[in-house]
N, C-alpha and C positions, 0 to 999 in steps of 0.2 A: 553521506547516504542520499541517494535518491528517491522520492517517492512522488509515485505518479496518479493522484488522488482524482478519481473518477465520483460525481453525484447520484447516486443511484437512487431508485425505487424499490430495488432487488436486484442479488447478485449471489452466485453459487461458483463452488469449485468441485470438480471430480474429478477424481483418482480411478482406473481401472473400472467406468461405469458404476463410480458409489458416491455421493455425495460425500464430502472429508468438511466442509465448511457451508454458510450459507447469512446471511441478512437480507431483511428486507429495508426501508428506507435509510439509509446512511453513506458510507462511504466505502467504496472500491480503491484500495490502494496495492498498489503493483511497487513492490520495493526492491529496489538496486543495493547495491553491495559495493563500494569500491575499495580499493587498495590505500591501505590509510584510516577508514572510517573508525571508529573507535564507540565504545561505549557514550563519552558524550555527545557524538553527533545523533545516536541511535535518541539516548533520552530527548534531545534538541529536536528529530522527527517528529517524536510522537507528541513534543506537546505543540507542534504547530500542527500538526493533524489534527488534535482533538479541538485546539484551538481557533483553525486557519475558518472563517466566516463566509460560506459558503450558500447556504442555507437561507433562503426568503422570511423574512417580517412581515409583519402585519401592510405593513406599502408595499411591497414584494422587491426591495433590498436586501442584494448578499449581506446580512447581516448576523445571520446566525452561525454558529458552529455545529458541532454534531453533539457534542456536550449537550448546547442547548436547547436543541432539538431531539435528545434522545435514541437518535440512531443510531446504526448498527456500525461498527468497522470491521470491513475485512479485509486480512493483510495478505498477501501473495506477494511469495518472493519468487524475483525474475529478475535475474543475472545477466540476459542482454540489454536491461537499462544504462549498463555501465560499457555498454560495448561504442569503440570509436569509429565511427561512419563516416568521417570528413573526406577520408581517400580511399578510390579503387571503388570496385564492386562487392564486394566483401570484407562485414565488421570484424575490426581487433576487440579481442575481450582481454586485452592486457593488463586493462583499467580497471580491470575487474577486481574483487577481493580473492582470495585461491577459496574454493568449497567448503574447506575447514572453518574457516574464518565468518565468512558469510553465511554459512549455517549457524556458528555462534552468534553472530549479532544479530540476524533475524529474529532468533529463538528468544532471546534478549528482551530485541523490538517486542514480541508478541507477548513475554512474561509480564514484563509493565503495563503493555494495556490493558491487560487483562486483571491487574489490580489495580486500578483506576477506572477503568468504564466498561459497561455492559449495556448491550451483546457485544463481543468479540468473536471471530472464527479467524481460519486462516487456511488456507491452500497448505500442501505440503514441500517442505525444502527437499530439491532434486528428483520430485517427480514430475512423467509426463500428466501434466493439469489441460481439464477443458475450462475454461472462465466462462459465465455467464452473465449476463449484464441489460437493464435496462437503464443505459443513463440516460438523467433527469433532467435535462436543459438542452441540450448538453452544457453538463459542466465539467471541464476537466481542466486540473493544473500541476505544473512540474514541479516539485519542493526538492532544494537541495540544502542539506548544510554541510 
């Protein structure tokens, strides 16, 4: 699974002009799907999500997580993270998980955070989403297992 964990101040997702998700200080993570991923890679994401040390200390070292900083995650799944872009002008989404599949493990991703840490939200699987975003450094990094 991929996840492409953005530092935010605030970040929202809408569906059809409605808000479906939203946090303020935490994490913006954009989650990939691939063909393969399994339930333990899904548990494997989230606890380096929750874990991964992002978040400034009292020195203002990435030293904290969102754990321990209290912040918000929010998850959005997006299916062209798994797409292969090495050739041509145009990405294969071969690499991808099929719908079915990465709906399940999303769903999965999102049921465990959400009995482990609060706030959670989360964009919707297969729809057209607007993502909003103030990252906070910028911080952004790619998590794969």
């Amino acid at each position: 699974m991929i996840g492409l964990l953005q530092r935010v101040t605030q970040a929202r997702v809408d569906v059809d002009s409605c808000s479906v998700g939203g946090i303020g200080r935490g994490l913006l993570v954009l989650v990939g799907v691939q063909r393969g991923d399994d339930e333990a890679r899904a548990r494997r994401l989230l606890e380096r999500l929750l874990g991964y040390r992002v978040f400034p200390d009292a020195a203002g070292r990435m030293n904290l997580s969102v754990r321990d900083v209290g912040g918000g995650l929010l998850l959005v799944p997006q299916f062209t993270l798994a797409a292969d872009t090495r050739k041509g002008m145009r990405a294969s989404f071969t690499s991808a998980a099929a719908p079915e599949e990465g709906a399940r493990l999303f769903a999965l991703l999102l049921e465990w955070a959400r009995e482990v840490h609060a706030p959670v939200a989360s964009g919707r699987f297969g729809a057209d989403m607007q993502v909003s975003l103030v990252n906070d450094g910028p911080v952004t990094f790619w998590l794969e297992t």
